[in-house]
PyMOL Python script that loads the backbone (N, CA, C, O; Angstrom):
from pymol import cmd

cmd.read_pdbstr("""\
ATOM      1  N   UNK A   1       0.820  -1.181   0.000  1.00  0.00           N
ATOM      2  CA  UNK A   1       0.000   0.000   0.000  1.00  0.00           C
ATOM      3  C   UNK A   1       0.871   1.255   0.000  1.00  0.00           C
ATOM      4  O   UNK A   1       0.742   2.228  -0.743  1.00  0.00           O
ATOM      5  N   UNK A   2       1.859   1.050   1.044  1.00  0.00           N
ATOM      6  CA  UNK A   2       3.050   2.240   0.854  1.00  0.00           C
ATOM      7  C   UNK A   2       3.516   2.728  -0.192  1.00  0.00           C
ATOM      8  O   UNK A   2       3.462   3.907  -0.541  1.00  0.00           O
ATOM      9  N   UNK A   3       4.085   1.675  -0.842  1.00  0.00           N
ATOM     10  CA  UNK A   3       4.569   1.340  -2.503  1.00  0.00           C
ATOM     11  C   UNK A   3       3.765   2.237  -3.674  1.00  0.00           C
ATOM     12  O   UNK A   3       4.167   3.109  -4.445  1.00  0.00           O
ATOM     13  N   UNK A   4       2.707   1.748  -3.500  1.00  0.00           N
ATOM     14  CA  UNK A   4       1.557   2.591  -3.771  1.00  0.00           C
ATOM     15  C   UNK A   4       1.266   3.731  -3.814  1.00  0.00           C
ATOM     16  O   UNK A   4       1.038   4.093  -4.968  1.00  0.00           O
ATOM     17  N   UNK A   5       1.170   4.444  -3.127  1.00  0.00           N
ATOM     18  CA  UNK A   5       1.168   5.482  -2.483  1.00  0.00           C
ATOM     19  C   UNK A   5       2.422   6.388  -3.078  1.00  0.00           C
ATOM     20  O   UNK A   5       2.318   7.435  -3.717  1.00  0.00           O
ATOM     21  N   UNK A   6       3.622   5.708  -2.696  1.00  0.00           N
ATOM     22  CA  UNK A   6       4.870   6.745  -3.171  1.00  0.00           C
ATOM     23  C   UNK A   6       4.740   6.909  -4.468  1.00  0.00           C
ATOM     24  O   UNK A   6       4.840   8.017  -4.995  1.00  0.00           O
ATOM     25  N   UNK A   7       4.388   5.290  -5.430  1.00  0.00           N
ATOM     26  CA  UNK A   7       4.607   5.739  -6.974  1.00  0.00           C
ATOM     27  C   UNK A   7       3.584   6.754  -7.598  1.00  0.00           C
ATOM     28  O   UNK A   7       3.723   7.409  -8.632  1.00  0.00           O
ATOM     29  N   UNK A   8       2.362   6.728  -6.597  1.00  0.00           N
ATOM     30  CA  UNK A   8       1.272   7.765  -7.080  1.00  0.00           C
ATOM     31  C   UNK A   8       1.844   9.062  -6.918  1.00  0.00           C
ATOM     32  O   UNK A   8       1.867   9.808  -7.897  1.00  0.00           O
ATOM     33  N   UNK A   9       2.333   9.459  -5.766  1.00  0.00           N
ATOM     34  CA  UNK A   9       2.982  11.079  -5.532  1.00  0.00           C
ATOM     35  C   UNK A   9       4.231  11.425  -6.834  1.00  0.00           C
ATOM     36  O   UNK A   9       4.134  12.404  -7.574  1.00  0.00           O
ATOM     37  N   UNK A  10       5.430  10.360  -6.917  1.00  0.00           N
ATOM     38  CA  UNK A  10       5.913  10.785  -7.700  1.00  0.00           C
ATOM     39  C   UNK A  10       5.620  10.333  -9.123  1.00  0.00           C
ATOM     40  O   UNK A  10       6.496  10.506  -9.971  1.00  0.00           O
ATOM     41  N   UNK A  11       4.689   9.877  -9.393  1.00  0.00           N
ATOM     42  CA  UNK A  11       4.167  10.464 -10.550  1.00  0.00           C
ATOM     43  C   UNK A  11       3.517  11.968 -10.930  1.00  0.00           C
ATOM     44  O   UNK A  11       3.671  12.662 -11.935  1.00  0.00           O
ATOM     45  N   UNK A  12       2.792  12.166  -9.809  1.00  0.00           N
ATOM     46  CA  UNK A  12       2.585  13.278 -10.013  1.00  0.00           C
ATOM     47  C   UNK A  12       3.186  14.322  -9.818  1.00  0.00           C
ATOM     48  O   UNK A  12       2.627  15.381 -10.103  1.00  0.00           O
ATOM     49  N   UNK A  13       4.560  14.312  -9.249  1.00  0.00           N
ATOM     50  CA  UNK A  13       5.804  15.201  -9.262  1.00  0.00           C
ATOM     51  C   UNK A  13       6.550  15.424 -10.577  1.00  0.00           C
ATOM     52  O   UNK A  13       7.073  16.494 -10.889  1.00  0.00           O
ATOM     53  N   UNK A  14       6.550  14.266 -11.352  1.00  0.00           N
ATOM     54  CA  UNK A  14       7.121  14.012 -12.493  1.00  0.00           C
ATOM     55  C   UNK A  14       6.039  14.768 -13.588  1.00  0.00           C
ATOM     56  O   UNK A  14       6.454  15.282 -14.627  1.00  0.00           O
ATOM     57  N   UNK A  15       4.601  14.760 -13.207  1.00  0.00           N
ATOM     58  CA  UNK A  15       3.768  15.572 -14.192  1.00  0.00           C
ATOM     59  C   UNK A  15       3.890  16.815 -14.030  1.00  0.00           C
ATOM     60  O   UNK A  15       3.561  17.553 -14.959  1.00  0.00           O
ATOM     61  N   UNK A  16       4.481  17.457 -12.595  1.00  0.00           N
ATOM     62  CA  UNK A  16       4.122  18.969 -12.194  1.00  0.00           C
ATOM     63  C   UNK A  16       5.630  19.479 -12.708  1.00  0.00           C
ATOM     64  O   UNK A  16       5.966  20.657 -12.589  1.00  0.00           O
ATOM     65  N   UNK A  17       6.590  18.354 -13.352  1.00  0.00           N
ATOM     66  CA  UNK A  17       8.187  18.146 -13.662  1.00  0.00           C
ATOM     67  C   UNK A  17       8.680  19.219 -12.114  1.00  0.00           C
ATOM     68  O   UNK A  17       8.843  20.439 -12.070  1.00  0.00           O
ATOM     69  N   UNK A  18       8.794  18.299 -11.123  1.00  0.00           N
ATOM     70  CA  UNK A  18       9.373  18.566  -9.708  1.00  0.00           C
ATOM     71  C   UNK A  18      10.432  17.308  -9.863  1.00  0.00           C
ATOM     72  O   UNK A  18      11.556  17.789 -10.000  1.00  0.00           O
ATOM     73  N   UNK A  19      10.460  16.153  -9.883  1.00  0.00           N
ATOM     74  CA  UNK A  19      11.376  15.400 -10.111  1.00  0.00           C
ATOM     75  C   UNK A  19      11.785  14.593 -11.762  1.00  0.00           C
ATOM     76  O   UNK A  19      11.495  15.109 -12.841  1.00  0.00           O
ATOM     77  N   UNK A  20      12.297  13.636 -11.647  1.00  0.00           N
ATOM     78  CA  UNK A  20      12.675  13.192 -13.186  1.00  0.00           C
ATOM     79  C   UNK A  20      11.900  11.720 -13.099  1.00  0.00           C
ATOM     80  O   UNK A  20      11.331  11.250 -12.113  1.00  0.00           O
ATOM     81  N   UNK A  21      12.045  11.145 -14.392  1.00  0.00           N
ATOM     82  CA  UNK A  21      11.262  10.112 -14.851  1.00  0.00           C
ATOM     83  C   UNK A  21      11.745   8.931 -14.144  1.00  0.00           C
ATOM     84  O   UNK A  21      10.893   8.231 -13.597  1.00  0.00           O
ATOM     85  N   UNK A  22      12.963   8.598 -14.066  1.00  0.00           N
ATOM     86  CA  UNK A  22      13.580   7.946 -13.239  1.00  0.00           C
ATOM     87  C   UNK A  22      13.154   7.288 -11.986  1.00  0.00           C
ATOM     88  O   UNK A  22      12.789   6.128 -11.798  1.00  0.00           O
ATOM     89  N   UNK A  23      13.296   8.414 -11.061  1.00  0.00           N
ATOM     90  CA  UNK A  23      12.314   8.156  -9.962  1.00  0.00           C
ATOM     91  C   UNK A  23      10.796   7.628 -10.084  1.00  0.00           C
ATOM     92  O   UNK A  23      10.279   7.129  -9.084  1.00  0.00           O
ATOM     93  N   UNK A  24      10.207   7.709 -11.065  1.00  0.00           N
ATOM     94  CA  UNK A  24       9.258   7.390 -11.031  1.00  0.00           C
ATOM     95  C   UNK A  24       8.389   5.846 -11.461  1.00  0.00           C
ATOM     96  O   UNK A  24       7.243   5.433 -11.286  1.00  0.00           O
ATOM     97  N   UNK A  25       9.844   5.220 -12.208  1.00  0.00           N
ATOM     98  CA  UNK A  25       9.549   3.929 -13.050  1.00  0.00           C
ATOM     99  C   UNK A  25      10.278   3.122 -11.779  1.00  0.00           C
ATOM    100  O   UNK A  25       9.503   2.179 -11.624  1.00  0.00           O
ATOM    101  N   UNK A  26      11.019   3.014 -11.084  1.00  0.00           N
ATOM    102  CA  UNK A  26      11.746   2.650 -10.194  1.00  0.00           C
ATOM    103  C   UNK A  26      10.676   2.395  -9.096  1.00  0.00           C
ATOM    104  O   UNK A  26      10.937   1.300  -8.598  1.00  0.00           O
ATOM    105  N   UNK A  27       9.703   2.883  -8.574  1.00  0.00           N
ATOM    106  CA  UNK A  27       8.443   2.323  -7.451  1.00  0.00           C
ATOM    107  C   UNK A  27       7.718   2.031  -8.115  1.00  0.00           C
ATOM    108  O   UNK A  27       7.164   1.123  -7.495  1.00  0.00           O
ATOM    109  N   UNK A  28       6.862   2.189  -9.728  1.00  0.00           N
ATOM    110  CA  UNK A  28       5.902   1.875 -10.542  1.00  0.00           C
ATOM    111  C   UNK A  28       6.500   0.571 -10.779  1.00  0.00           C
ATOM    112  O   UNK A  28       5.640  -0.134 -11.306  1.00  0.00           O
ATOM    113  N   UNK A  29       8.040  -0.327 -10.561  1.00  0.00           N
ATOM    114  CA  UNK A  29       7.822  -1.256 -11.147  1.00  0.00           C
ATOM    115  C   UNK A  29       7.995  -2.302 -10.294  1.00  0.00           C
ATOM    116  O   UNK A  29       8.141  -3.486 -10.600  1.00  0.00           O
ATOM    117  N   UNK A  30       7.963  -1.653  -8.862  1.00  0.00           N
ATOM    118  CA  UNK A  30       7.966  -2.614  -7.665  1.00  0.00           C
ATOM    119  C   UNK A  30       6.998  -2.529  -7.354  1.00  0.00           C
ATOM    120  O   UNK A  30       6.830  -3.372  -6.472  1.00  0.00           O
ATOM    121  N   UNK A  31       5.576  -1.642  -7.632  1.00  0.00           N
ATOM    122  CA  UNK A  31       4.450  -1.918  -7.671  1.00  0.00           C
ATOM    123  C   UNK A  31       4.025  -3.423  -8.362  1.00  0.00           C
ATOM    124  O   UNK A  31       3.696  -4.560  -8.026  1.00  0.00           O
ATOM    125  N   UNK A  32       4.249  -2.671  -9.458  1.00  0.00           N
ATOM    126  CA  UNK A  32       3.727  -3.981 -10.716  1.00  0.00           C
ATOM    127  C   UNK A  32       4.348  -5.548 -10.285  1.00  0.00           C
ATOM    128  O   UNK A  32       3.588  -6.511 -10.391  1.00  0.00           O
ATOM    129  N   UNK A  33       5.645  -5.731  -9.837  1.00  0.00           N
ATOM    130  CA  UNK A  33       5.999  -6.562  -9.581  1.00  0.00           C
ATOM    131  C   UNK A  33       5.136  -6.985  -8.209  1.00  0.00           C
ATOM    132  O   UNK A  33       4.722  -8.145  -8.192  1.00  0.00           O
ATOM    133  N   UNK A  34       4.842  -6.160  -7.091  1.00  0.00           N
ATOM    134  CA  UNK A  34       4.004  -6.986  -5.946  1.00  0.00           C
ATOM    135  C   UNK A  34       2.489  -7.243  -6.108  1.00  0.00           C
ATOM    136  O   UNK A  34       1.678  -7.950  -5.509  1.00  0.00           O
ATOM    137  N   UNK A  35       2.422  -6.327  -7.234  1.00  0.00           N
ATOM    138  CA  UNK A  35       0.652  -6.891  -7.754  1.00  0.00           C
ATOM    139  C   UNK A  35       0.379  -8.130  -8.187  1.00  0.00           C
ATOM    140  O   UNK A  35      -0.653  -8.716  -7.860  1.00  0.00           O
ATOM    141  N   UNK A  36       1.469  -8.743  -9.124  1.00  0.00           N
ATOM    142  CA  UNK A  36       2.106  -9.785  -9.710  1.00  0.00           C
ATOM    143  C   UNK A  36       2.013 -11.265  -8.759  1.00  0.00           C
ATOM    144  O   UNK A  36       1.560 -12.382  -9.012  1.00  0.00           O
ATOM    145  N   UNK A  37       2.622 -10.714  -7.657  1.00  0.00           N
ATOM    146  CA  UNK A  37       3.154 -11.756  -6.759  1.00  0.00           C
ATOM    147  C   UNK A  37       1.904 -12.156  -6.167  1.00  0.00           C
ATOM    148  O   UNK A  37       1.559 -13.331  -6.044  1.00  0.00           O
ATOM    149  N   UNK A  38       1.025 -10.846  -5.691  1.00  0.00           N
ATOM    150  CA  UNK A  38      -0.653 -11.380  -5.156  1.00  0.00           C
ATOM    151  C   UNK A  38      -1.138 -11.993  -6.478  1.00  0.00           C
ATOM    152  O   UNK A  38      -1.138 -13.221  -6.388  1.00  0.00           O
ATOM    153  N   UNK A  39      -1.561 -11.537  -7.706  1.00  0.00           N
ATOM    154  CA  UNK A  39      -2.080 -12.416  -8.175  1.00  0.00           C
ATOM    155  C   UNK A  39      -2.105 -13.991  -8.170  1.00  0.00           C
ATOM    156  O   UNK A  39      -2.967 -14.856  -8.016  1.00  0.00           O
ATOM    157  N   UNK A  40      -0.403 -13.941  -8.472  1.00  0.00           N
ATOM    158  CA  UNK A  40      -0.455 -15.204  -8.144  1.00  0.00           C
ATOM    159  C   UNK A  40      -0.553 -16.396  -6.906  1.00  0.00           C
ATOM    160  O   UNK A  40      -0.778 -17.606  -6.894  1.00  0.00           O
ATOM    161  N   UNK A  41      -0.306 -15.536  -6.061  1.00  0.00           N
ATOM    162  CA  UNK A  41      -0.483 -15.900  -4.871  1.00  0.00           C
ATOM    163  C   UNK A  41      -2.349 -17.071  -4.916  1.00  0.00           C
ATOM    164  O   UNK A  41      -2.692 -18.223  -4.650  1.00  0.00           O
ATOM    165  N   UNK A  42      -3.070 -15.622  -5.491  1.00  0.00           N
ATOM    166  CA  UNK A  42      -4.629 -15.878  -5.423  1.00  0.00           C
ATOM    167  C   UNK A  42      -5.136 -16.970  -6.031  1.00  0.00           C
ATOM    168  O   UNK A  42      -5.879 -17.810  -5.525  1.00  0.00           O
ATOM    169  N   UNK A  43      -4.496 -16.916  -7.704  1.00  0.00           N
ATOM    170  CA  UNK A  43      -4.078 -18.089  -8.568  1.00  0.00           C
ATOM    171  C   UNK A  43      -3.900 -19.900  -7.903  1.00  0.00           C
ATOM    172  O   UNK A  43      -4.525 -20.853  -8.369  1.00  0.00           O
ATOM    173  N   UNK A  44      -2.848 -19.981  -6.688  1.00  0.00           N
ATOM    174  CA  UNK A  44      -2.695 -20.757  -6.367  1.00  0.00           C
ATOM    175  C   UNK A  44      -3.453 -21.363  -5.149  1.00  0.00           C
ATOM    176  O   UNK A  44      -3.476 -22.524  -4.740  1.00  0.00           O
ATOM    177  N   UNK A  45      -4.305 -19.800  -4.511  1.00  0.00           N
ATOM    178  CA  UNK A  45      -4.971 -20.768  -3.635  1.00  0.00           C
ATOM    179  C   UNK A  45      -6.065 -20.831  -3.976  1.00  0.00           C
ATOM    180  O   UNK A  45      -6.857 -21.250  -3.132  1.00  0.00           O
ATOM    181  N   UNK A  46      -6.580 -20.470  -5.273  1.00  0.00           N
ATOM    182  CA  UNK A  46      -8.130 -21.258  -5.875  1.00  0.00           C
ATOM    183  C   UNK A  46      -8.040 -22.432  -5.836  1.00  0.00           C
ATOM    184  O   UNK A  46      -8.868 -23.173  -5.307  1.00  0.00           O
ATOM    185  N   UNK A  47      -6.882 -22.822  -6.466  1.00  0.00           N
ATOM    186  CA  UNK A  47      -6.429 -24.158  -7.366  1.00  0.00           C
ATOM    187  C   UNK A  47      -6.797 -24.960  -6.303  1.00  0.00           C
ATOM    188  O   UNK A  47      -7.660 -25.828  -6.430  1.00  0.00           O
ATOM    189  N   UNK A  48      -5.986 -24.659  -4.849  1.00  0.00           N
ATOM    190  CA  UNK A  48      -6.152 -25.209  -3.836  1.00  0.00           C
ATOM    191  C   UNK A  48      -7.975 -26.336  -3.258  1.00  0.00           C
ATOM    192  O   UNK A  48      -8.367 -27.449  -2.908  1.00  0.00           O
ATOM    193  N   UNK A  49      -8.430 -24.899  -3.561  1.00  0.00           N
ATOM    194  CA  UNK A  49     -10.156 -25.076  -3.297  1.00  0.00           C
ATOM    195  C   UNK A  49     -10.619 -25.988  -3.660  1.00  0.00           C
ATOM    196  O   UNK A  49     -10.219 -26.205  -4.804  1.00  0.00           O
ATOM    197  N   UNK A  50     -11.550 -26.995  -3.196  1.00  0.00           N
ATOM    198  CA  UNK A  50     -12.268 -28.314  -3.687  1.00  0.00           C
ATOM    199  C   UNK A  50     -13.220 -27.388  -4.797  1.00  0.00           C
ATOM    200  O   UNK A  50     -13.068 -26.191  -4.555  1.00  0.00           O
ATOM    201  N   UNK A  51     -13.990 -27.593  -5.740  1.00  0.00           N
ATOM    202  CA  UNK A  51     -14.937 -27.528  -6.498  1.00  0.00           C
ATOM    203  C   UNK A  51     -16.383 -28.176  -5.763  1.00  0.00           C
ATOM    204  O   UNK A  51     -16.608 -29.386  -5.746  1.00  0.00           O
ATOM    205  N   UNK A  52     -17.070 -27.407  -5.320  1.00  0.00           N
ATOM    206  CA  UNK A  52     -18.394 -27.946  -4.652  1.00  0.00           C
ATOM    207  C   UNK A  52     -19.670 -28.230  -5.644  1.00  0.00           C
ATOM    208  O   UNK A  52     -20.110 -27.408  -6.447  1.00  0.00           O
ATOM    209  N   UNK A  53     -20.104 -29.358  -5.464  1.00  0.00           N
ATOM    210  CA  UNK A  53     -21.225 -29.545  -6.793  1.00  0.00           C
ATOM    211  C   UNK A  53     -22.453 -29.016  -5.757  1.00  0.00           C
ATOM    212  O   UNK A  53     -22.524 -29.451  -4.608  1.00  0.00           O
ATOM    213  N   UNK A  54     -23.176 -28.270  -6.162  1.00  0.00           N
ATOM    214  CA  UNK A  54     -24.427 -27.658  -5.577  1.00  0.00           C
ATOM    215  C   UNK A  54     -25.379 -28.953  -5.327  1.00  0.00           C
ATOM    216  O   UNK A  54     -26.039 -29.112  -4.300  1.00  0.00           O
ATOM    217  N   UNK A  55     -25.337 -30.114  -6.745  1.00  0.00           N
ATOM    218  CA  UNK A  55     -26.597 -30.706  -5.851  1.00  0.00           C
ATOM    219  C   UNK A  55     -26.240 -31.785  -4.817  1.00  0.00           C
ATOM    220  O   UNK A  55     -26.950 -32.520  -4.130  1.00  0.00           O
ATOM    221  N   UNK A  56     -24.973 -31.650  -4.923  1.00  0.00           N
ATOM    222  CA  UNK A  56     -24.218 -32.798  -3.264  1.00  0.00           C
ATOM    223  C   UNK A  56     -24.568 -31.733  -2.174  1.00  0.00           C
ATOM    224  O   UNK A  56     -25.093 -32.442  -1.316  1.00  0.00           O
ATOM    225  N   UNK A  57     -24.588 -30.560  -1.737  1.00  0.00           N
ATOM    226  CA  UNK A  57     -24.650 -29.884  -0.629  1.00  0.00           C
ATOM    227  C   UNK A  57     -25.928 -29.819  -0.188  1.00  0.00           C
ATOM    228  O   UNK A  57     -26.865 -29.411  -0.876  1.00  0.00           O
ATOM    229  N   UNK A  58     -26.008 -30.201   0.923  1.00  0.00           N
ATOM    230  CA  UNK A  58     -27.570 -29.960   1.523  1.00  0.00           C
ATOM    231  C   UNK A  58     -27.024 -28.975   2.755  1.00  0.00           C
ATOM    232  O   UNK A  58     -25.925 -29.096   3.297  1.00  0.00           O
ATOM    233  N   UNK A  59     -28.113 -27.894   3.102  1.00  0.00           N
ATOM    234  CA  UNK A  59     -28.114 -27.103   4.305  1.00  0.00           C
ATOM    235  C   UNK A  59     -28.761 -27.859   5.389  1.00  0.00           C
ATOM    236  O   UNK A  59     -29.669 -28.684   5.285  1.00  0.00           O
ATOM    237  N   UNK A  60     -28.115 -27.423   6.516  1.00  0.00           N
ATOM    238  CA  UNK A  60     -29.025 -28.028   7.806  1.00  0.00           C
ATOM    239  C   UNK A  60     -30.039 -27.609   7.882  1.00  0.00           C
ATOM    240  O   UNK A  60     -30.326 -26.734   7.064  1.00  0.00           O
ATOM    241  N   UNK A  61     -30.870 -27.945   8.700  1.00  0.00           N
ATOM    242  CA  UNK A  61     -32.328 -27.341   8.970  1.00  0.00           C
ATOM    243  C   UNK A  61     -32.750 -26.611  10.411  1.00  0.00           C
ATOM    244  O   UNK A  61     -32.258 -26.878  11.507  1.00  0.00           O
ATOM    245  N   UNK A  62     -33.627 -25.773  10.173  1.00  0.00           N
ATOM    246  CA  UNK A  62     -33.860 -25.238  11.607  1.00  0.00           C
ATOM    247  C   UNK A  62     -33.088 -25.354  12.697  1.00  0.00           C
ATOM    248  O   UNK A  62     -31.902 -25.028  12.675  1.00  0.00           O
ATOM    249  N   UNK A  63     -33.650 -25.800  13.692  1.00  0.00           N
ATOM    250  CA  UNK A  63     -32.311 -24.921  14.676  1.00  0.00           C
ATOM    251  C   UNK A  63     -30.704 -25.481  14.574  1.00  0.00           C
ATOM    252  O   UNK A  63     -29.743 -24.969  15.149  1.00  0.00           O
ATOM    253  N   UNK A  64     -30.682 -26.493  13.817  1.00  0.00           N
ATOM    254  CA  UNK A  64     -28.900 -26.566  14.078  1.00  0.00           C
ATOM    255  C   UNK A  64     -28.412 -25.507  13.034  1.00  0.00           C
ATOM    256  O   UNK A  64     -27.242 -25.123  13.041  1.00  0.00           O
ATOM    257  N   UNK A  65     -29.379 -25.020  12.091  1.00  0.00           N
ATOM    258  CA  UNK A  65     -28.617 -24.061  11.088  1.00  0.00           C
ATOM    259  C   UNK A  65     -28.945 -22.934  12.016  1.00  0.00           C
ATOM    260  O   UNK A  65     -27.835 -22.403  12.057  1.00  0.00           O
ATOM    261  N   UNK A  66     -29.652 -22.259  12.731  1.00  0.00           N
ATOM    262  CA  UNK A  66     -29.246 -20.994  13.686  1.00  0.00           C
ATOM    263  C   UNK A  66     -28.688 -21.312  14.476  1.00  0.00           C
ATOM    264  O   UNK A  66     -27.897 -20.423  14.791  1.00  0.00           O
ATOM    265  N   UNK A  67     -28.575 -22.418  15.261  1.00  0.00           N
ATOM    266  CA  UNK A  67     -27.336 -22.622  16.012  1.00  0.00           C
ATOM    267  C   UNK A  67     -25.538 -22.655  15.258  1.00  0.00           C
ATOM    268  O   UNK A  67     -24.428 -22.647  15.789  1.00  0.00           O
ATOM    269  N   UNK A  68     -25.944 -22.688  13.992  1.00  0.00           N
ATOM    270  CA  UNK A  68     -24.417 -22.550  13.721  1.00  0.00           C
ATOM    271  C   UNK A  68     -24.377 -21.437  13.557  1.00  0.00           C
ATOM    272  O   UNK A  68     -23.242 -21.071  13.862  1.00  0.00           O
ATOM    273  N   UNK A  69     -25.111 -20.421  13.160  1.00  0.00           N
ATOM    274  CA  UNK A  69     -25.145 -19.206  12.267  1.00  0.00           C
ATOM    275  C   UNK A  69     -25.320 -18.256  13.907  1.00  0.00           C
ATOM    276  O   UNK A  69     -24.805 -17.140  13.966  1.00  0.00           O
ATOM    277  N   UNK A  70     -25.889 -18.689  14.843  1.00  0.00           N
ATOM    278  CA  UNK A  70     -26.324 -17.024  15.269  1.00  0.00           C
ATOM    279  C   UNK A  70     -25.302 -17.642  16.759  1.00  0.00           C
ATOM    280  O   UNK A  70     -25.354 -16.590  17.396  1.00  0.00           O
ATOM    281  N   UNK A  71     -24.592 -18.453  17.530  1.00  0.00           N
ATOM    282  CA  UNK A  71     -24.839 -18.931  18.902  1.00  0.00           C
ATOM    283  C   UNK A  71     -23.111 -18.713  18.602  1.00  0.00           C
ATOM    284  O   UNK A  71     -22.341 -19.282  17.828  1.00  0.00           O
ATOM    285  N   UNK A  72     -22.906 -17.502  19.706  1.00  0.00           N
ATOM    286  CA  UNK A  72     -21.400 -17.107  19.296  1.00  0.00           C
ATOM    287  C   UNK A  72     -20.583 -18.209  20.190  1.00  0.00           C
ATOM    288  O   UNK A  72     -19.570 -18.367  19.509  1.00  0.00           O
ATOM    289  N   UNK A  73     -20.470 -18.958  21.198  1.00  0.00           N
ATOM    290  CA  UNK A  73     -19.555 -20.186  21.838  1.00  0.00           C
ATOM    291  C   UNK A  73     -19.484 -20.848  21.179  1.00  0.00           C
ATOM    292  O   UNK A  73     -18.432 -21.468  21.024  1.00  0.00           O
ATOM    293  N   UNK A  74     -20.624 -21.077  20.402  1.00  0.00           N
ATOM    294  CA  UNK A  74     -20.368 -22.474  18.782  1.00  0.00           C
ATOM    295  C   UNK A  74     -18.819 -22.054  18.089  1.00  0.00           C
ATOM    296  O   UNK A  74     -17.697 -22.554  18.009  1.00  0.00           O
ATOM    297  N   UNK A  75     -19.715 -20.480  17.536  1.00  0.00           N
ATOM    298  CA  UNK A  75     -18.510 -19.993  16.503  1.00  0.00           C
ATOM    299  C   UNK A  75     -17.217 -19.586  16.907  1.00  0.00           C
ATOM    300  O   UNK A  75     -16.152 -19.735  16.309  1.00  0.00           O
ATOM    301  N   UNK A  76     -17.471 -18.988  18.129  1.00  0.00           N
ATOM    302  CA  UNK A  76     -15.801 -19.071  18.915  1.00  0.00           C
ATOM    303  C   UNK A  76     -14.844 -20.071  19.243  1.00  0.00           C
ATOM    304  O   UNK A  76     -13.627 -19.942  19.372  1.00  0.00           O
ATOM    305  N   UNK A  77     -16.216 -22.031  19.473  1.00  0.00           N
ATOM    306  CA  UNK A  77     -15.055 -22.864  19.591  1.00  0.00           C
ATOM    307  C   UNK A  77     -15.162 -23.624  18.431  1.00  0.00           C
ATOM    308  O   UNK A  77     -14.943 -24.830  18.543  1.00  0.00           O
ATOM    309  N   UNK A  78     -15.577 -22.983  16.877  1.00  0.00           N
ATOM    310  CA  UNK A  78     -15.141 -23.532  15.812  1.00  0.00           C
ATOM    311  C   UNK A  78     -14.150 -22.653  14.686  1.00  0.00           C
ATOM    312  O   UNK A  78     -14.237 -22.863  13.477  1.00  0.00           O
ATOM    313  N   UNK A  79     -13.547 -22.009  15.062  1.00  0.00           N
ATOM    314  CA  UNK A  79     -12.911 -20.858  14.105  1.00  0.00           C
ATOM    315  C   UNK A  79     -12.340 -21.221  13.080  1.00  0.00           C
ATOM    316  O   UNK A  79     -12.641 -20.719  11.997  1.00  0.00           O
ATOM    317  N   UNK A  80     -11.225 -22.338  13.217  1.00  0.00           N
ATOM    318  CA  UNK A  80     -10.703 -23.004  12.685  1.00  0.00           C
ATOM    319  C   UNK A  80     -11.337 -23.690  11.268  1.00  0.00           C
ATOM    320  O   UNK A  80     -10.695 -23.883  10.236  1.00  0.00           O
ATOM    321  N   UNK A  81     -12.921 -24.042  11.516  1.00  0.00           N
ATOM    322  CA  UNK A  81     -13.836 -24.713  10.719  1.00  0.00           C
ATOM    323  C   UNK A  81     -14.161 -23.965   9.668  1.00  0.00           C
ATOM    324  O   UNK A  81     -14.419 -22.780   9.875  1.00  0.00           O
ATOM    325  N   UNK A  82     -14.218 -24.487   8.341  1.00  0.00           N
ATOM    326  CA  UNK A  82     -14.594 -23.404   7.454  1.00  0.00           C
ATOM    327  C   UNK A  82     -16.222 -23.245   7.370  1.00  0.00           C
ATOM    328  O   UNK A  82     -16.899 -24.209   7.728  1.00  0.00           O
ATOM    329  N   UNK A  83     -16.825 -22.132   6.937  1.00  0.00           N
ATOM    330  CA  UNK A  83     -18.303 -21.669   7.193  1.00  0.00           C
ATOM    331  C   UNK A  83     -19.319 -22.968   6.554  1.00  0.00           C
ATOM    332  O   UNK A  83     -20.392 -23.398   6.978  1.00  0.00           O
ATOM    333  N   UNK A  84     -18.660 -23.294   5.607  1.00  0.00           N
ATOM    334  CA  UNK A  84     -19.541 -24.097   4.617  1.00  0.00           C
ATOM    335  C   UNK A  84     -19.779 -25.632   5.138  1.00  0.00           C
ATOM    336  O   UNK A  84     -20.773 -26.279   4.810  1.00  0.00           O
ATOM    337  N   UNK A  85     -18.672 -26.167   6.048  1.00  0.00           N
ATOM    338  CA  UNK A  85     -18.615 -27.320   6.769  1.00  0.00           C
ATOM    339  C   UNK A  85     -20.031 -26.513   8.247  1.00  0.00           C
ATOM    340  O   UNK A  85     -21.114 -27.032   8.517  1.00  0.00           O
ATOM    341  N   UNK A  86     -19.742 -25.862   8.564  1.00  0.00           N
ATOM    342  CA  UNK A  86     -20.396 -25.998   9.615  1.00  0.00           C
ATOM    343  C   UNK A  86     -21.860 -25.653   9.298  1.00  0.00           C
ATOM    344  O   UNK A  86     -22.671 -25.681  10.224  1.00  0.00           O
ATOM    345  N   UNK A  87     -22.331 -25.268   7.820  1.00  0.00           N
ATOM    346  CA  UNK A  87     -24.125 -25.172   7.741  1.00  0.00           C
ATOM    347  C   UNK A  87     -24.373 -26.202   6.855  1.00  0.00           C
ATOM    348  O   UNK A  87     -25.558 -26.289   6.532  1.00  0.00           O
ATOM    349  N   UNK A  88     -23.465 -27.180   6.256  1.00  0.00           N
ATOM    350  CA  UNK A  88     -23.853 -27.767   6.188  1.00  0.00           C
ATOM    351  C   UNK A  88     -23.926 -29.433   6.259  1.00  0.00           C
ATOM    352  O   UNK A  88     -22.881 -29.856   6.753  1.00  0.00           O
ATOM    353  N   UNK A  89     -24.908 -30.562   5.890  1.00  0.00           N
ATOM    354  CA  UNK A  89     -24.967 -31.939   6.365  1.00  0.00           C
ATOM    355  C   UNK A  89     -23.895 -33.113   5.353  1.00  0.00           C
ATOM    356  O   UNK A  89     -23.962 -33.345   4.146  1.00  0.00           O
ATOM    357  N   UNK A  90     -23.104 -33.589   6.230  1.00  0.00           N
ATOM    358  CA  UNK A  90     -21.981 -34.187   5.536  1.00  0.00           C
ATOM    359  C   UNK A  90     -22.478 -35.736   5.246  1.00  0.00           C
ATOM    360  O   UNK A  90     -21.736 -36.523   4.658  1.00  0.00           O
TER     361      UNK A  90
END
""", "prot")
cmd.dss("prot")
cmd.show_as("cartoon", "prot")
cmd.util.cbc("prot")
cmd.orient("prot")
């Protein structure tokens, strides 16, 4: 975000010509390069993700599905659990 931030100012130093071009491709391309790195980052943890077929998933019913959803000691001693395991029937 920092990164960010600096290459935006001196770009616009470089438009008001307060500094040189230089400075300005030099954080624009360590930007680009850490945008890069999240993408792929994101890339790899889709891949990660099971593919869920909608008509295998069934939701719980009445109260164990507000008990997962609204009863905060549930959700405090399941954090760890991902949302989709806990509404629904395995």
């Amino acid at each position: 975000m920092w990164a960010l931030a600096i290459a935006t100012i001196l770009g616009y130093m470089h438009y008001f010509n307060i500094c040189s071009l230089i400075f300005v491709i030099v954080p624009a391309t360590v930007v680009l390069l850490m945008q890069a790195i999240v993408i792929f980052e994101y890339g790899r943890k889709i891949q990660k993700v099971k593919q869920i077929r909608k008509d295998k998933v069934k939701l719980k019913r009445g109260k164990d599905l507000v008990y997962a959803l609204f009863d905060t000691k549930y959700y405090l001693s399941t954090l760890d659990v991902p949302l989709l395991k806990k509404l629904t029937i395995e």
